[in-house]
C-alpha positions in Angstrom: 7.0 17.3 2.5 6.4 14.4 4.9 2.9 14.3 6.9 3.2 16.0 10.3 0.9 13.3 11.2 2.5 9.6 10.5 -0.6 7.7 12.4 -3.0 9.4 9.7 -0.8 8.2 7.3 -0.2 4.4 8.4 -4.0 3.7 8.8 -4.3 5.3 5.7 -2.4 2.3 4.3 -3.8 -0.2 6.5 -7.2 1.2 5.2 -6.5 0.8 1.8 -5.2 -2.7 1.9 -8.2 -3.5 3.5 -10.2 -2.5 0.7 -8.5 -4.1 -2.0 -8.9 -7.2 0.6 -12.6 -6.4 0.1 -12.2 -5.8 -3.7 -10.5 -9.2 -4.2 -12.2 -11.4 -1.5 -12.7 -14.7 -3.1 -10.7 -13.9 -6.6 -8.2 -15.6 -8.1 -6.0 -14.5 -10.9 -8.4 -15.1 -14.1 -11.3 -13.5 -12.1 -9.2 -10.4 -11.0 -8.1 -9.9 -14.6 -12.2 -10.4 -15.9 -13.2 -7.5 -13.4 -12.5 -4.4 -14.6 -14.2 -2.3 -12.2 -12.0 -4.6 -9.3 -8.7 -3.6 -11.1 -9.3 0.3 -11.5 -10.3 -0.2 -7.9 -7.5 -1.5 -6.6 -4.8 0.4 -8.8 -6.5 3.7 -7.5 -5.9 2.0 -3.9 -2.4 1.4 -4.4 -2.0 5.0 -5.9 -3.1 6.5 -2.7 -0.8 3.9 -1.0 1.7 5.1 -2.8 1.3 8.6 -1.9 0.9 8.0 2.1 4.3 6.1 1.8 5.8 9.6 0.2 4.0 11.7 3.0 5.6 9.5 5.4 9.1 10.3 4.7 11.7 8.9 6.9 9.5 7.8 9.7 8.5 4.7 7.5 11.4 3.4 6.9 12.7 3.5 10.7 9.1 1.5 11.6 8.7 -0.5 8.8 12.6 -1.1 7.5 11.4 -4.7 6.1 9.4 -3.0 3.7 10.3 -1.9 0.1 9.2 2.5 0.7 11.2 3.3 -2.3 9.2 0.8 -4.5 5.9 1.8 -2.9 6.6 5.4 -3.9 7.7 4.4 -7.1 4.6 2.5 -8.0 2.9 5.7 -7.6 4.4 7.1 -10.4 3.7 4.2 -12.8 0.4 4.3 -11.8 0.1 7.6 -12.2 2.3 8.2 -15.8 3.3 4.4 -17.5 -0.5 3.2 -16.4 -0.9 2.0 -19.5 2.2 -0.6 -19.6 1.1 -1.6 -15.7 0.4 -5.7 -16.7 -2.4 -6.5 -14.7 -0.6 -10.1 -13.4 1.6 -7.5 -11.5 -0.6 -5.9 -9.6 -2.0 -9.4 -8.8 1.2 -10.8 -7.2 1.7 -7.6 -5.4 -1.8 -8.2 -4.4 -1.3 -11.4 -3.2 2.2 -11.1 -2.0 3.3 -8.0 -0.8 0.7 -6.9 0.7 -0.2 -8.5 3.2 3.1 -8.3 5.1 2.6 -4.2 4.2 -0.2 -4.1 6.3 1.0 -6.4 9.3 3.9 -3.9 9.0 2.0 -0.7 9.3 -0.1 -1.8 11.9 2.9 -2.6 14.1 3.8 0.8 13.3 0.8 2.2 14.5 1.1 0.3 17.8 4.1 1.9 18.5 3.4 5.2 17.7 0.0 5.5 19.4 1.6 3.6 22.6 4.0 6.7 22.1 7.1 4.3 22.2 9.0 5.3 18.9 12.5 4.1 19.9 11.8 0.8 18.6 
């Protein structure tokens, strides 16, 4: 059931980008892969990314409609049963890649809805 609360949900996101920005400050590939501790970290991030983009329902798609929800949600499930097969290069480019225009994306989102405009 989608979160009665979407601006909960959308700074949950933005927080936990954030934090794998923290994690990851100053790491390339080879040292991401060499840090254990940095990659259970950031998979456990992107779990509960993952599961704020489910609570969202509908409403994230209609804010965010560059963004890839489906794929989001559906990390969460690898993460959570196929963990084992997640290759650790993956979660790197998403790192690097789709991130970051996740969380420009979701703070636009919470622009609008704490301005109270959602008819954008």
């Amino acid at each position: 059931m989608p979160s009665s609360d979407p601006i909960q949900r959308f700074s949950d996101v933005v927080e936990d980008i954030e934090r794998i920005e923290r994690f990851t400050a100053g790491m390339d590939l080879q040292a991401f892969a060499a840090a254990e501790q940095t990659i259970l970290a950031a998979k456990y991030a992107l779990l509960t990314i993952s599961e704020a983009a489910t609570k969202l329902g509908d409403i994230a798609a209609r804010l965010c409609p560059a963004n890839l929800w489906r794929e989001i949600r559906g990390l969460g499930n690898r993460l959570r049963y196929d963990y084992g097969n997640i290759d650790v290069v993956r979660i790197w480019l998403l790192i690097e890649r789709d991130l970051p225009p996740l969380k420009a994306a979701c703070s636009d989102a919470l622009q609008i809805l704490e301005s109270g405009d959602q008819s954008k």
